[in-house]
Structure formats: structure tokens, C-alpha cells
N, C-alpha and C positions, 0 to 999 in steps of 0.2 A: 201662487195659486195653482198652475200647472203640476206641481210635485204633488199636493197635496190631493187635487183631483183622483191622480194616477193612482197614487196609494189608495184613495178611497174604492174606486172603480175596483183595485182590484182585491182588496178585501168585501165587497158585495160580491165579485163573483166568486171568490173564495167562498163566503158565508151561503150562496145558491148552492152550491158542489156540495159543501159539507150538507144541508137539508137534502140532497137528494141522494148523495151517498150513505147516509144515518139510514136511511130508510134500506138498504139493499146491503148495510153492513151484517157481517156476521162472526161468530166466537172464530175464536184457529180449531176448535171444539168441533163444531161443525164443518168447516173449512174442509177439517183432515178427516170427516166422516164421511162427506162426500169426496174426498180424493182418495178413500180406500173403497169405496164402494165404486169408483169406475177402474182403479186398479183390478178389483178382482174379477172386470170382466173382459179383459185384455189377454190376449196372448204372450208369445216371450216376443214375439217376433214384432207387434204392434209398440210394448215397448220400448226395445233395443230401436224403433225408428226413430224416439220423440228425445232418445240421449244423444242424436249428431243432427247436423244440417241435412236437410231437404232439398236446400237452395242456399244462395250465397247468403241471405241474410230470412233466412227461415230454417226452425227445425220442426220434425214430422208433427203429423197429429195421428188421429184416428176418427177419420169419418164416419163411419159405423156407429161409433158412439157421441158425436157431436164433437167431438173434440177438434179445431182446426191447427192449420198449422201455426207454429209460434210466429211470429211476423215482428223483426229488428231491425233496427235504424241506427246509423250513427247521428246523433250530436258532435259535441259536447254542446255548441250553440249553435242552432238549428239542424231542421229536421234534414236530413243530406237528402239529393237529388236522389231519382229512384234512379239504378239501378241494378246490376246481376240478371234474374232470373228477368222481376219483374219491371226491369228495362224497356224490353220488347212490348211489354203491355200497358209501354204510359203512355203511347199518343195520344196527346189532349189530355191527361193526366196536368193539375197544377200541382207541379211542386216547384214554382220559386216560392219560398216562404220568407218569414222572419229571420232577417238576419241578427243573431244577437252579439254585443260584443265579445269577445273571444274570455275565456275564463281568468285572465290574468288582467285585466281590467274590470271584470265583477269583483276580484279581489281585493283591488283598489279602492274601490268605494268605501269596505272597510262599515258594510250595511247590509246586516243578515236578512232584512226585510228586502230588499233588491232580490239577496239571493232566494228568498221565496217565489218573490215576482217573476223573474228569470226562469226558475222550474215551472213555474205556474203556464207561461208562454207558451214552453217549449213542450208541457207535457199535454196540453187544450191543442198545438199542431200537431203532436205527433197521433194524438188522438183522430182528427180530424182526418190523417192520412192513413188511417189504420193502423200503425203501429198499435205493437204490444208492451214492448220494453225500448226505451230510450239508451243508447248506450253512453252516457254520461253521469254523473258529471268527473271528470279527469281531476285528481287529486294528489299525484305524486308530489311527492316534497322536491324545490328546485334547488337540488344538490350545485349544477353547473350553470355556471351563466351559460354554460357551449350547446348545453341543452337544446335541439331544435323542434321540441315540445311543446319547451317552458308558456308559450303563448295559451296553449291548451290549459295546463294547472295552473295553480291559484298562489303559491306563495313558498320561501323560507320554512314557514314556523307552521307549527301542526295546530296550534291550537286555533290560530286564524284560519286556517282551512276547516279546521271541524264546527269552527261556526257558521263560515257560508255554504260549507258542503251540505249541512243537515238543512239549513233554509229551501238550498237548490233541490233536496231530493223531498224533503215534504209536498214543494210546490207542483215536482213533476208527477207524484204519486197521487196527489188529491185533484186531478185529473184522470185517475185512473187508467194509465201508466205506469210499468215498474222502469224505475231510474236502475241506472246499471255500473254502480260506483267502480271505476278504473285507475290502474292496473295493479293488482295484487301480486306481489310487492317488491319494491327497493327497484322499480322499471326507472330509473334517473339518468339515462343514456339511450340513444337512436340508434348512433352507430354499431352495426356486427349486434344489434339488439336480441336476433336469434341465440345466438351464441355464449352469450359474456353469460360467467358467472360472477353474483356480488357475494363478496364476504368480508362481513360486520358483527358487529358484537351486539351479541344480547342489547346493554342497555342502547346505542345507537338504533335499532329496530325499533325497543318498546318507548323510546321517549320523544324518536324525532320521525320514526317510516310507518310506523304500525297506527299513530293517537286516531289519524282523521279517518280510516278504517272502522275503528272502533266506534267512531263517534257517528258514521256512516249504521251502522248497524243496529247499536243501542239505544242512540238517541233519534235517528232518522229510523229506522226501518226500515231499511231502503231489503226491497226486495230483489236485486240479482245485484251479482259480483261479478267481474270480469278478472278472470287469471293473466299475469303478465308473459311476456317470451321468455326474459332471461332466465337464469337460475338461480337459487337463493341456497350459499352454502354447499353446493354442489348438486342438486337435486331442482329439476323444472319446478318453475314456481306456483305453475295450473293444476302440475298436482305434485303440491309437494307436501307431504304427509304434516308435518311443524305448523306451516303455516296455514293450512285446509281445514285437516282433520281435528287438530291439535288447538289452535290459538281461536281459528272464523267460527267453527262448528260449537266446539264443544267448550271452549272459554267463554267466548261471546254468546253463545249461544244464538247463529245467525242459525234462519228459520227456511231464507229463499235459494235460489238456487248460482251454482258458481257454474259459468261460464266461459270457456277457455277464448282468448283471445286467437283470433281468423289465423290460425295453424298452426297453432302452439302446442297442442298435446304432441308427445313424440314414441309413447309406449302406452297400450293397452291397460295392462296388470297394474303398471302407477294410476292409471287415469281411473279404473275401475275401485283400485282401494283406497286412493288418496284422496277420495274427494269432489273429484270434475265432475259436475252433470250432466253436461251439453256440450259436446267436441262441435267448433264451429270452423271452415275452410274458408279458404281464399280462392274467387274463382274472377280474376280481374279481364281478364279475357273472356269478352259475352259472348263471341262463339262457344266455344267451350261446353261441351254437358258432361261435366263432371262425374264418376257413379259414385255417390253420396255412402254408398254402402259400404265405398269400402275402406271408410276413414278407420282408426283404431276403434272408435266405440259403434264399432258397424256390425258389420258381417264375424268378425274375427270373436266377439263380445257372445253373439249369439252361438256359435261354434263351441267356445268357451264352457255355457253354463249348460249346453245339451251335454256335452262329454263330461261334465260334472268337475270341471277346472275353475270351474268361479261360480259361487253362491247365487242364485238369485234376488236373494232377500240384496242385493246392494243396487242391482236392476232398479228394484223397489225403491228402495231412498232415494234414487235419482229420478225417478217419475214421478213420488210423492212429491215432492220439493218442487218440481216445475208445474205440478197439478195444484201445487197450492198457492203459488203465485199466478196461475192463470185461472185460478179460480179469486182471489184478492184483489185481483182488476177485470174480475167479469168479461177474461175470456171468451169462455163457455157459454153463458148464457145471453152474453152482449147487452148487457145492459147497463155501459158504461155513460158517460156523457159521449157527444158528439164532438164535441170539443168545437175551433173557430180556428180558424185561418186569415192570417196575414191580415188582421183587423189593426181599424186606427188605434185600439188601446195599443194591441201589443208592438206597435210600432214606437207610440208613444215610451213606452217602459222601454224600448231600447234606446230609446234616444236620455231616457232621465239615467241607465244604467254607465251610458258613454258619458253624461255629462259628469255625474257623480266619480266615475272612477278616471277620469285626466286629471295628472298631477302637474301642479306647478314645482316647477324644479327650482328654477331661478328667476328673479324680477327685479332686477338692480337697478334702483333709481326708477321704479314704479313704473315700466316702460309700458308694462301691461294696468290693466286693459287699455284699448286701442281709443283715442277718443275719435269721436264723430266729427270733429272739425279734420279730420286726416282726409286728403282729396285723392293720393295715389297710392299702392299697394303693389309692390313688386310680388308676385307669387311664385317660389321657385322652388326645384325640383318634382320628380316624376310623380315621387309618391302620392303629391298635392293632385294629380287627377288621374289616378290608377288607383280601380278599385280590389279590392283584396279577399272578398267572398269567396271565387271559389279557388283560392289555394291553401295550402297547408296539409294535404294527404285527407286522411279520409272524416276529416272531422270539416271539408267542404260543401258549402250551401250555395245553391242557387237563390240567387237574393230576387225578391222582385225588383227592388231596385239600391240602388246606394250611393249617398251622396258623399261626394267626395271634397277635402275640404277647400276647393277652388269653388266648387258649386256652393258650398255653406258661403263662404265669403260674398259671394257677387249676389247671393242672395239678401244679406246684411248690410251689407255696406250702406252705408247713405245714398243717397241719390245724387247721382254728378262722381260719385268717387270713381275713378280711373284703376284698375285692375289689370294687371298686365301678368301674362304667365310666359315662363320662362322653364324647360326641362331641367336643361342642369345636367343633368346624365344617364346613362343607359343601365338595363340591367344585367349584366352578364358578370359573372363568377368570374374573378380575379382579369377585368378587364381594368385596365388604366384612366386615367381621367381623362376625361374627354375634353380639350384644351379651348374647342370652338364653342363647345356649350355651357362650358365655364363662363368663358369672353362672354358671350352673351347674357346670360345671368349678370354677371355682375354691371355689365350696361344697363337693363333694364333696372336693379337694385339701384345705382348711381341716378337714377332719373325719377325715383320713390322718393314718398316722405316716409315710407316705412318699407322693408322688406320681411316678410315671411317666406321662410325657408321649410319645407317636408318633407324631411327626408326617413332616414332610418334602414330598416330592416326588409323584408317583404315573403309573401308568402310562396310567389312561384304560382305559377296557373297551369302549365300543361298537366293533368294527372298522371300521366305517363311519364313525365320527365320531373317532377316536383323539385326534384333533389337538386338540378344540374343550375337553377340560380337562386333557389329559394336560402333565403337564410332562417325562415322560422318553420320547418315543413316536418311533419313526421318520417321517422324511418331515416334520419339524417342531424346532423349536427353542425354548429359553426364550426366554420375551419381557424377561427378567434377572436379576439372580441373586435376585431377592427371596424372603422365605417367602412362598410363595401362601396366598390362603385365610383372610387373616386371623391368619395361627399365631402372628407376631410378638406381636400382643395376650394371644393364648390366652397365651401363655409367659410374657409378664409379670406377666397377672392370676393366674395358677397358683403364680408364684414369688414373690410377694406374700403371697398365702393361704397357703403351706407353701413354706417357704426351701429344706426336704429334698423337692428335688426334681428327676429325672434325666430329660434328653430323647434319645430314640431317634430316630435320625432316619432315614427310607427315602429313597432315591433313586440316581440315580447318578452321582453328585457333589457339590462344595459347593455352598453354598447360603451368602446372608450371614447371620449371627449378631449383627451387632455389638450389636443391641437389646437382648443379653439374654444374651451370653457370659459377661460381668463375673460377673451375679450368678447363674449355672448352674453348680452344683457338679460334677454328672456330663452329659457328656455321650457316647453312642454311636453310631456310623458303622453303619448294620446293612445300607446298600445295599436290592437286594431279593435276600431273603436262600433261595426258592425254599418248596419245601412242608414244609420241617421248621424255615423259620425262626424261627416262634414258637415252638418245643424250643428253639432255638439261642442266644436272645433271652432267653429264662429263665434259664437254663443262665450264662450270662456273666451276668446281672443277681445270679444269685445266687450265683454264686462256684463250680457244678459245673465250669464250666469258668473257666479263666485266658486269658484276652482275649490274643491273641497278632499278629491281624491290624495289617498297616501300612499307609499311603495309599499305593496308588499314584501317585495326582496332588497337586497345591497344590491345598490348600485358601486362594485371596485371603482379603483381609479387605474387600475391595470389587470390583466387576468393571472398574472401572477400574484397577484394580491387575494386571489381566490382561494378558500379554504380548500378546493378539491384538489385543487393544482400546488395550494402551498405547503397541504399536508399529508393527502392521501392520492387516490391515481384518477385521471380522468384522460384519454379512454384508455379503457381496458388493458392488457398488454397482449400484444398483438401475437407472442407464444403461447399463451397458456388461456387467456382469451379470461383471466381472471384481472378484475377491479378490486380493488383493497380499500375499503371506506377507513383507512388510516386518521379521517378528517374527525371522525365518531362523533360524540352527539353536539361538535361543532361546527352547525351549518352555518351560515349566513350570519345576521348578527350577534348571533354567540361566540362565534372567531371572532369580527372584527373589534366587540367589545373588550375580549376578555382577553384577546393577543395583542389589544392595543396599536390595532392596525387600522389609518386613517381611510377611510371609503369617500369616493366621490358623495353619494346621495345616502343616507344611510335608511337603515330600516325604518319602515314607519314617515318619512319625511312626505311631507306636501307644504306649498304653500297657501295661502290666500290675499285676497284683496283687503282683508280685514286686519284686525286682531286681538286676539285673544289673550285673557288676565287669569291664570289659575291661582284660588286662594283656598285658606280655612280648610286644611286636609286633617280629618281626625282619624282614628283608626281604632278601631272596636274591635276585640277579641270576645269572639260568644263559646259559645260550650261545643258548638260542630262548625260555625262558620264563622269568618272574619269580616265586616264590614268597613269600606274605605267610601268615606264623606269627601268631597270636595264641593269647591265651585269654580266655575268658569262662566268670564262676563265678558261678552262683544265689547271692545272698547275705542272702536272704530266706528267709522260712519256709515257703513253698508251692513244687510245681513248676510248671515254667510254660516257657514259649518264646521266645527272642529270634533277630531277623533283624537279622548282623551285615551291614553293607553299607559295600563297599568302593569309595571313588571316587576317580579319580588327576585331578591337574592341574600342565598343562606351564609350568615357571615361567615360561621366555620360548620365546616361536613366530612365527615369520614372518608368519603371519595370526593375528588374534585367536581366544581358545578359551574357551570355560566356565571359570568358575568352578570346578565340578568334574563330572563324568561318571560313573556310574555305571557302574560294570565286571567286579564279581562281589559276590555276595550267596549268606548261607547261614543256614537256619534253622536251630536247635540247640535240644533238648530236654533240659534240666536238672532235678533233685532239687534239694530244697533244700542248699545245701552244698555239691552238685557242679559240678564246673568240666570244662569241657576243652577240650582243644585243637584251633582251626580253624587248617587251612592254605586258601588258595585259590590258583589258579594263572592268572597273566595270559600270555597269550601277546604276541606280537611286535604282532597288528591293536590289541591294546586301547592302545597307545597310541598308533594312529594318528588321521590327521584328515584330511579329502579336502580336498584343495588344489584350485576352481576354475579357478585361473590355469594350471595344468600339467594339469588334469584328470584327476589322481590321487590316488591314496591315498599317503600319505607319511609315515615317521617322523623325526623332526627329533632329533638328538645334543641331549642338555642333561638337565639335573633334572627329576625326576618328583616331585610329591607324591603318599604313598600316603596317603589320607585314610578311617581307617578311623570309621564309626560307626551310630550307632543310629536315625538317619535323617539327612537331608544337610544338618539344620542341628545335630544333636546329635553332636559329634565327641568320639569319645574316646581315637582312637589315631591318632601322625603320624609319617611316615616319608617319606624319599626312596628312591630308586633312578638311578642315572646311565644313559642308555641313549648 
């Protein structure tokens, strides 16, 4: 009843926004006739202000003519604490807001309507707080488990991200808001992240770094881009002519405006002809009053076009482009929604997006859910009451509040059940286990009829220091896949003293297990799961909800098991500060399928309390598309949710191809008993594959397998198609 409410709630406010925005909608027709007509009454010098920052997270306007400054935020979930300029001027300002689950748990859900929801949230707050443009949603493909990002992005595989990416940026933009799709492109490293250049091959770019881009552009709309630091092929990627001018502009035909990442541009004349609209700075020290003028598209731009060294008319396209997205969210005229803040819905939708995207990993011998005759609960380690809002670099929120999942538990528990917490261990970077709070732990778990373990990962809190314990933080990476901290230990002395014992694990990604997988009955993915995660944490531990979330990425069983590591470089190399994507268009479960390399967790896997019967797969070849009939029947005694996911593969192909590919996926909401019927529909691209040698996209005559299942190593249903 709660899910469906949430959905309803926020499709009426959806359906309010669209009748108020239909009314104040207008052609790009007109759009661009009013953004030439305040053009041409500007100077060189008003413009050259509105192509760089003002402030740390503003660039200029033009008073005179109504024009304010642009006003940005980071995301990715939620709108960040104010500071830089406008630091100084929030006392008594609210910005704790909505914390929402981190983007690699929206993935999980594997439910493009979340990721509407989700935009919806965060673009009605950033509304609310002034913003103009949202800088999210983070979409790099997660090349390395070592990634200390990957919490930020969404997944492995491009086409799962181009499904919840374009959800996320509709939602943020039909609040009138431009979303700010990141980082443009092949950014899948922290470390030395200024510096490294990537080089990869054509088909690697257009099959596995470039789709959710695309799908960001032409099927979202998303109005602003954000340029990455690294370099792509030798050449900065903010402006780097191939990827700018060449593939975003004039292939795609993107409309709004690209944005360099906070001190990325590094030369004038490339930023000027390659593309960059808006050079933005980093000014993390609030003393600091930076002269804004004199970034590359400053003072030196204006210099430039007076001595008759750079065109004007380029001035132009970079002031039309940001004049026509701030004219497409009613900048200028203000006549956007007000948008809400920190409302019970949008609390509500963080807690249905946490609940939906925790994955059950393991449940041997049905140890989960927790039943209500259970009278004591060991709760242990830190994670279980340390909350995790504001860390992770700059994609940190001031939460109003956040429950942690020690607080979800004592809230659930039955009445009379005994709760006892226990730390476990400390957080410091390559500190040892701590042998007394080990002892302890496992005392308290010996004196349980259950213990729950939360450990995992963590994001670091000092902003200044993010790096020096955080293991999921920007601007940084794991040092590898280990459990930090000691956890290894804690987990074995725990599951020694009380066999019945389930580990919660935070982070945003794998992490290795193999110490202690064997003898772990239950184990749970909870990510970071935002400020209703410990409701959410509860909620699935004890059976109010049915666990429905699936991995977006491989979970290895070693990091050498990792395609980046087994075939190409991760990081960089530390002479020449070049990355070799050697691994090409085999990321994640396209290695482990098709190199037959065993994964702890594989792509796609979740569990449930349920189960599910996939039958009657038929497959229909039409004239432009391919139609794939199944059914799927609960045939178990609870309701619950399963994510059927469909992958094809070409038997024989002129160049080599995956194993298999992911190419449509649909979640379904069953009673016990009930069954019914999915159709999904492939068009003519899903079976294509970009051919480097011809430099195209190409469909090859021959057999298709349609390979339907429950994740990409769980198949339950097979079919061909002749194309």
C-alpha cells in the first residue's frame, strides 16, 4: 500500500508540474529568438563574464538586462550544504535536506520509475534552494571495483544506466532544473585524476563509455554536461575537440551547454574552439576571494577577440547555449515552480528507493527474514550507528536527519527484544584489528539469539581530510578490495561465537569476502542507503519488506579476478600517467561471462523471500522490431518482486562479441500465485555492435540468442531470433 501510495503521490505531482509547465512551455524556436535578442544587446565584455565562474558555484549574469547569475549545486543525491561564496550568507539558511540513497543503490533497484522519482526530489530541492542546474546524475561506467567514486555511478553495463539516467534527468528537469549529466568521458579513476590520460579504442568508447551519454542527451534532454579532468587520447576531455565538438554537439546533436568540471580547463584556445561553455574553479578555502577574471575563459578570452585572435561569433555559441537553458528552466523570468523541501513524501521515496535497491546476496537455510519470536539481537560494528551523509567529497549532504540501522532495528524489533550494540572496530586506514573490541563483539553475539553484523566500507567525514580513511570518497581510490578495518577478524570471531549470524554490508561496491563467505549464512548489499536507510535496513532484515534489489556490477571473488586488473591497467602508470583500457569492451560481466571467470556475486544477482517460475518464452521477429513473450509466476507464499533481464548473443560475428549483453530488463510485482505476462521489445540497434575497422555501427545476418534470466549468470529462458 506504501509503494503504491509513493508512486501515486508522485505522479500527481508530476501531472501538477507538467499542467503548469505546458503553460509557460515554449518552441527552441522561440527559445533561441529570445536568446539572440538579449545577445545582441550585450557587450564582448558582459559576455566573456557568463563563460567562467563568478563564485565557486556561480557564473556571471548580466544585471542590466535581467539576466542573474547562474546558481549550481552539487548532487548527485541531494542538494550539498551551501557553501563557497554563498557560505557566508546562510546563517539560518535550511540546507539540511533530503538525503537520498547514493546512485549505486538507485541502480540496484533496477526501476526506472525510482529513477524518475529520485530526479523528481532532488530537482523540487534544488528548486526550493535556488539552484539553477543540479550537477548530477554521475554516470561513469564502473570500470574498477578500486573506484572510490563507484558509490556515485550506477553500474557495469551502459544500457542499465541509460535507463535510470534518463528517468533521473526527466525527473530533475520537470521541476525546472537543468540536471548536469557527469563526467564527460572514460573519468573511471580518482587517483592522479588531473593528470591520467585514457586510451581506448573506438569500439570500447562507443559500446561501453559513450551509450549512457547518448542516452542522457537524446533521450533525456538533459540540459548541461559536465567535462571530466582526465584526458581522452591525449587531449583534455572538457575540451577535447572528438568528444565536444565532434560526437556531444554535432552527432548527438546536444542543444545545452557543457560545463567544465571545478578546474579542469587547462588552455584558453582548446576551451575557446573545442567546445567548453562555462570554465568553472575550485575555491575550497572560504577565505579566499579568488579574481574570477582571470581563469582561461576570463580576461585573456576578452584580450583575445579585441586583438582580433579568436572570433566572436564562438563568444556567441557559448552564451547562446547557456541563454537557452536558462531560459528552458525560467531562469530569467522566474517563473519556475517553487519546488518543497525535506517533505514527508520525498523522505518517504528515499526510504522506498533504499528499500528497493538492498540486495540479498545470501540466505542459507532461510535465516532471513528475522522472525518476531527472536528476544535478542547482538548489533555490531561502527557502521551499524555512524552515519554517512556528509562524506564522500563533494557529492555531500547535510541530512536533516538519518537513521542508522541500529536505530531502524530498536525501532522494529518487537517489544521486550533485547538489542545490544557492540563497535567492533575503529576507522583508520590500514589500522589493525582491534583485539578488545573484537572480544567484545563476539561476547555480546555469544549471548544473541541472532547477531547482525554492519560493516563494510565508509565514506570519511572531515571534508578536508575525505581521503585519509574514507574508502568510498572522491578524488581517491581503494588501496584494494580488502575489508578495512580489521572486519575480516571481527566476522570470524562473531560467526564463531553465534553461527546465526547476518552481515550488512555498506559501501559502494564489492568488497572481498572469501574469509568468511563459507561460513555466513545471510549476507546484505545495503550500499549507502541515504537517511531512511536504517527503516529500510529493518524493514528487509525482518521481512516488512521483500528484498527485491539486484547488483548492478560483479561482485569478483578476488581483485585480480577484475577485468581492469586482469587485462588492462588500473591505475595509471605512474611514468607516463597513461591508462591502457586493454580490458576494451570487456567490462564487468562481459569478462567474467565470456572468459569464464567464476565471480563471487555476479551481474544482475539479488535474492528474495519468494520465488519465482519463468515459463512460455516465445520470440517474434517483426519488420523493425523483435518482440520477447514470457511469463513469470510468484510461486511462493509472500509477494515480492522480480527483475526479468534479457540478454542476446550473436552466435557467429566478424569481430568478437560478449558473451552476452544486456538489452532490456523489467521489474514485475507479483502476489503469491500470481503470474503474468512480460513482453519486452528490441529494436534493430540492440543487436548491433560498432565495428572499428569500418567505423560503424553494424548489424551482421545470422542467429541471435535471446537469453532471458534472473541475473547474467541465472538463465532461465532460451531462445533465438534469425535477423
Amino acid at each position: 500500500m506504501k509503494k503504491s501510495l509513493i508512486i501515486c503521490t508522485c505522479k500527481v505531482a508530476g501531472l501538477l508540474l507538467l499542467l503548469h509547465t505546458a503553460a509557460l512551455a515554449q518552441s527552441d524556436e522561440q527559445i533561441y529568438q529570445k536568446a539572440d535578442a538579449l545577445l545582441k544587446q550585450m557587450t564582448l565584455q558582459e559576455k566573456v563574464n557568463m563563460i567562467h565562474g563568478s563564485s565557486s558555484f556561480t557564473s556571471g549574469g548580466v544585471p542590466r538586462l535581467g539576466i542573474p547569475e547562474w546558481v549550481m549545486s552539487d548532487g548527485p543525491h541531494g542538494v550539498r550544504v551551501e557553501h563557497g561564496r554563498t557560505y557566508k550568507d546562510s546563517v539560518g539558511v535550511n540546507d539540511a535536506g533530503t538525503y537520498l540513497p547514493t546512485g549505486v543503490c538507485l541502480a540496484a533497484t533496477w526501476n526506472p520509475k525510482l529513477g524518475y522519482a529520485f530526479g523528481s526530489v532532488l530537482g523540487s530541492e534544488a528548486a526550493y534552494r535556488g539552484k539553477d542546474v543540479i550537477l548530477g546524475p554521475g554516470i561513469n561506467i564502473i570500470r574498477s571495483p578500486l573506484n572510490g567514486r563507484n558509490f556515485e555511478y550506477q553500474s557495469e553495463d551502459p544500457y542499465l544506466i541509460s535507463q535510470m539516467a534518463v528517468g533521473y534527468i526527466k525527473g530533475v528537469q520537470d521541476q525546472g532544473v537543468a540536471a548536469c549529466v557527469k563526467h564527460y568521458a572514460a573519468n573511471n579513476i580518482e587517483t592522479n585524476r588531473n593528470n591520467i590520460n585514457v586510451e581506448l579504442s573506438e569500439r570500447a568508447l562507443r559500446e561501453i563509455y559513450l551509450p549512457g551519454f547518448k542516452a542522457a542527451v537524446q533521450q533525456g534532454n538533459v540540459y548541461t554536461l559536465m567535462g571530466s579532468y582526465n584526458k581522452v587520447r591525449g587531449e583534455w576531455a572538457t575540451h577535447n575537440n572528438y568528444l565536444i565538438n565532434q560526437i556531444l554537439k554535432k552527432e548527438w546533436k546536444f542543444k545545452g551547454a557543457v560545463i567544465s568540471d571545478w578546474g579542469a580547463v587547462h588552455n584558453t584556445q582548446q576551451a575557446l574552439w573545442n567546445g567548453t561553455d562555462v570554465e568553472m574553479g575550485t575555491d575550497l578555502s572560504l577565505g579566499e576571494k579568488p579574481d574570477y577574471r582571470k581563469y582561461f575563459m576570463g580576461d585573456t578570452v576578452l584580450a583575445l577577440v579585441k586583438n582580433g585572435k579568436a572570433p566572436e561569433y564562438l563568444i556567441d555559441d557559448k552564451v547562446r547555449r547557456i541563454l537557452y537553458v536558462m531560459l528552458k528552466t525560467h531562469v530569467i523570468d522566474k517563473q519556475r515552480s517553487r519546488g518543497a523541501y525535506n517533505t514527508k513524501a520525498h523522505q518517504q521515496t528515499a526510504r522506498q528507493i533504499a528499500e528497493e535497491g538492498i540486495v540479498l546476496l545470501k540466505n542459507q537455510g532461510n535465516i532471513l527474514p528475522l522472525s518476531s519470536s527472536i528476544k535478542s539481537i547482538a548489533v555490531v560494528g561502527l557502521n551499524a550507528n555512524r552515519p554517512q551523509a556528509f562524506g564522500g567529497g563533494s557529492s555531500q549532504v547535510k541530512a536533516l536527519y538519518e537513521i542508522t540501522a541500529l536505530e531502524g532495528l530498536k525501532k522494529l524489533a518487537a517489544k521486550g527484544t533485547k538489542i545490544t550494540y557492540a563497535k567492533g572496530y575503529n576507522i583508520k586506514r590500514g589500522a589493525k584489528a582491534d583485539e578488545s573490541l573484537i572480544k567484545q563483539a563476539a561476547n555480546a553475539a555469544a549471548k544473541a539469539d541472532v547477531a547482525v553484523i554492519v560493516g563494510g566500507s565508509t565514506h570519511g567525514y572531515d571534508y578536508s581530510k575525505w581521503s585519509d580513511n574514507a574508502y568510498d570518497a572522491e578524488d581517491t581510490d581503494k588501496p584494494d578490495l580488502k575489508m578495512p578495518f580489521g572486519q575480516d577478524e571481527l566476522i570470524k570471531a562473531v560467526l564463531k561465537a553465534n553461527p546465526k549470524t547476518v552481515v550488512v554490508l555498506l559501501g559502494g561496491g564489492p568488497i572481498e569476502m572469501n574469509q568468511w563467505i563459507n561460513s555466513t549464512p545471510a549476507v546484505l548489499q545495503a550500499w549507502y542507503p541515504g537517511m531512511e536507510g536504517g527503516n529500510a535496513i529493518a524493514s528487509v532484515l525482518y521481512g516488512k519488506v521483500n528484498p527485491s534489489g539486484k547488483l548492478p556490477m560483479t561482485f569478483p571473488k578476488y581483485l585480480s579476478d577484475a577485468p581492469d586488473h586482469k587485462l588492462g591497467q588500473f591505475p595509471a602508470d605512474k611514468d607516463s600517467n597513461n591508462v591502457c583500457y586493454f580490458d576494451d569492451i570487456y567490462v564487468g560481466y562481459r569478462y567474467y561471462d565470456t572468459y569464464k571467470v567464476e565471480p563471487q556475486f555476479s551481474f544482475g544477482h539479488g535474492l528474495s523471500y519468494t520465488q519465482f517460475a519463468y515459463s512460455n518464452l516465445e520470440v517474434q521477429k517483426g519488420v523493425s522490431n523483435t518482440t520477447v513473450i514470457f511469463t513469470i509466476a510468484n510461486t511462493g507464499k509472500i509477494a515480492g518482486a522480480e527483475t526479468a533481464q534479457l540478454y542476446i548473443h550473436q552466435q557467429k560475428s566478424l569481430l568478437p562479441r560478449p558473451k552476452k549483453e544486456l538489452k532490456a530488463f523489467e521489474k514485475v510485482y507479483l502476489k503469491p500465485g500470481e503470474k503474468k505476462q512480460i513482453t519486452l521489445t528490441l529494436s534493430a540497434d540492440a543487436f548491433q555492435y560498432f565495428n572499428d575497422v569500418t567505423n560503424s555501427w553494424i548489424t551482421e545476418p545470422g542467429q541471435f540468442d535471446i537469453i532471458i534470466g534472473s541475473s547474467s549468470r541465472d538463465i532461465k529462458l532460451k531462445g533465438t531470433v534469425s535477423l
